[in-house]
N, C-alpha and C positions, 0 to 999 in steps of 0.2 A: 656692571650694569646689565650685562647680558645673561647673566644669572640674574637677575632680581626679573627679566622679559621673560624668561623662560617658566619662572616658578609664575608668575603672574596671569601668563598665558596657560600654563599645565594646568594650572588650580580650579582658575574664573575664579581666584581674590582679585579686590579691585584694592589699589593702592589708597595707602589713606597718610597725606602728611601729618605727623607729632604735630607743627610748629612751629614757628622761631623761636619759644620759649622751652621746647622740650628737654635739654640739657640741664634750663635752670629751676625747673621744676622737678629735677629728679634730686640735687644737690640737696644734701642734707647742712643746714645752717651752720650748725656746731663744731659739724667735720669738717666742713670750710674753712670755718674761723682758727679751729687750729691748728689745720694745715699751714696755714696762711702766716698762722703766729711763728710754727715752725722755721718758715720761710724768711720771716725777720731776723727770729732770732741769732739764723746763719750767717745773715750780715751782720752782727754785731750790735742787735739793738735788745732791749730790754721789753718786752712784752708782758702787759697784765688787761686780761681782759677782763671785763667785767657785764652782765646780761643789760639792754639798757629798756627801761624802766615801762 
């Protein structure tokens, strides 16, 4: 945090928040999904995705 006052103060940038949605907004759908499938399949589930309509 003391870094981010220092470059804030050196610059004169003024802080700008992303959002609460910033995280989900960068997340690509697909890479998601089959990460996610990944993640099932490890517990021993059977995974078919399919794109929905």
């Amino acid at each position: 945090m003391l870094f981010t006052i220092w470059h804030l103060l050196s610059t004169g940038a003024l802080l700008e928040d992303p959002g609460a949605d910033y995280f989900e907004r960068r997340h690509d759908p697909v890479i998601e999904a089959d990460r996610l499938a990944r993640r099932i399949e490890a517990l021993g589930f059977s995974v078919n995705l399919e794109k929905a309509a």
